[in-house]
N, C-alpha and C positions, 0 to 999 in steps of 0.2 A: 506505806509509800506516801511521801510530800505531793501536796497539788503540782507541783514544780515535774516531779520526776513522770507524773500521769501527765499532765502536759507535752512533754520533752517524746514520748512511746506513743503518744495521738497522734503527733507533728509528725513525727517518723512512719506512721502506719499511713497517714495522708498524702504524704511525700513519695515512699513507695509506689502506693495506689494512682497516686499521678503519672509517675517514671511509667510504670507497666503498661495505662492506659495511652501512654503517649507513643509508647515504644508497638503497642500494638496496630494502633492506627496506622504509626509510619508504615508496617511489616503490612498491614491491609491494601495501601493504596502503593505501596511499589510492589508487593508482592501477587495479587489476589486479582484474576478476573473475573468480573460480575459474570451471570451466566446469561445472562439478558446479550450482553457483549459479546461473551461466546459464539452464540446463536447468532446474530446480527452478521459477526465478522465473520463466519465460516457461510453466510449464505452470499455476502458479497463477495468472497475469493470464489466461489463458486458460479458465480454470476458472472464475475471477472474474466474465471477459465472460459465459459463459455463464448466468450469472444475469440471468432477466429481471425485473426488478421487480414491474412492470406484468402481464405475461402468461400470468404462472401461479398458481395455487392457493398456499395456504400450506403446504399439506404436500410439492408439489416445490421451492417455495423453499426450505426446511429441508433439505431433501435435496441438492440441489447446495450450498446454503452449507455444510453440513457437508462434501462432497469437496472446495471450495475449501478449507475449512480446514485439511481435512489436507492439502494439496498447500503450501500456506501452513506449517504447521510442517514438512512438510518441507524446505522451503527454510530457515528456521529452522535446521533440523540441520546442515544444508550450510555454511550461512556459516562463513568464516574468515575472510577480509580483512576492513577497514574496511569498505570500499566493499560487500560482501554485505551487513553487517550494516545500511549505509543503503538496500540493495535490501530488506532484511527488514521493516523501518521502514516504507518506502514502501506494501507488501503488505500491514502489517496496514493503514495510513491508509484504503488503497483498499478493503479488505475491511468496515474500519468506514463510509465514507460508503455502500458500497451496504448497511449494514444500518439507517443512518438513513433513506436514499431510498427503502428498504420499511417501515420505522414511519410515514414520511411519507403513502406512497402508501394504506398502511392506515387513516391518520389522514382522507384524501380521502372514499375508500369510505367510512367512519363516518359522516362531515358531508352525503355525498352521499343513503345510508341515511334520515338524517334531514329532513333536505329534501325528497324524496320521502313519507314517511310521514307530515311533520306537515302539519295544515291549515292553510290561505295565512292563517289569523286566527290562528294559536299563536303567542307572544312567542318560542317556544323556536325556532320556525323560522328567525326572527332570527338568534340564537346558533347556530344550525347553517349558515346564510349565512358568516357571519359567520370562521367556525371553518376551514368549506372555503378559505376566501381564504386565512386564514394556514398551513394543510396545503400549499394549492398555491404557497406561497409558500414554504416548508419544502425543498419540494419538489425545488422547480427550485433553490434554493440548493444543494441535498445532491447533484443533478445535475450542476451544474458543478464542483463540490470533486472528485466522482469520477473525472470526466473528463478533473481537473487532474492527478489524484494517477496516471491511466491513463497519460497522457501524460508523464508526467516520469521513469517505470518505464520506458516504451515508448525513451525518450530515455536513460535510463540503458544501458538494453539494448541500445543499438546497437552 
């Protein structure tokens, strides 16, 4: 064999070896969740669940959303692959629709407040009818978003 032709089967063997190793990084960082991430993201949706909207006070809703949140950046921190980063994505979505399904729920209570307190001849009572429909309406939308963005996390995470 010519220098020429061992040359020409080097080039090809490093060329190869380049493709494979390129081809495998992509396949790592779109495919592959660190397990560091794992962990991270399955203690923040858990953190997340634990928020109840409806059943607590405002002062321990502020309280678990803050540990959600930091379980939230620390997944954050974790990420390295593609794929973490669109689990991080996913974590704040979901941590943002539960903080609209509690402006919503809040928005209920207000309307409901109202309704209660005005008399059945006040126009404003009206407006507070009125107000409750599109809160409960707020509502249940911000409900299903969350529950979408729980499930597609819960699905990532398999």
């Amino acid at each position: 064999m010519s220098r020429k032709h061992v040359l020409i089967i080097s080039m090809s063997l490093v060329s190869v070896l380049l493709i494979g190793t390129v081809i495998a990084y992509w396949r790592y960082e779109v495919y592959w969740i660190s397990s560091g991430e794992r962990n991270a993201a399955l203690r923040a949706v858990y953190s997340i669940d634990a928020i109840d909207v409806q059943g607590i006070q405002q002062i321990e809703f502020l309280h678990r959303k803050d540990e959600a949140l930091r379980l939230v950046g620390e997944a954050h921190i974790t990420a390295t692959t593609q794929r973490d980063k669109t689990l991080v994505g996913l974590l704040d979505s979901y941590m943002g629709d539960i903080d609209l399904e509690r402006d919503s729920y809040n928005m209920m209570q207000t309307a409901l407040t109202g309704i209660q307190v005005l008399n059945k001849n006040d126009p404003s009572r009206k407006l507070a009818i009125s107000s409750l429909g599109l809160a409960q309406s707020s509502f249940d939308e911000d409900s299903q978003m969350a529950s979408k963005f729980r499930s597609l996390l819960m699905k990532e995470l398999e």
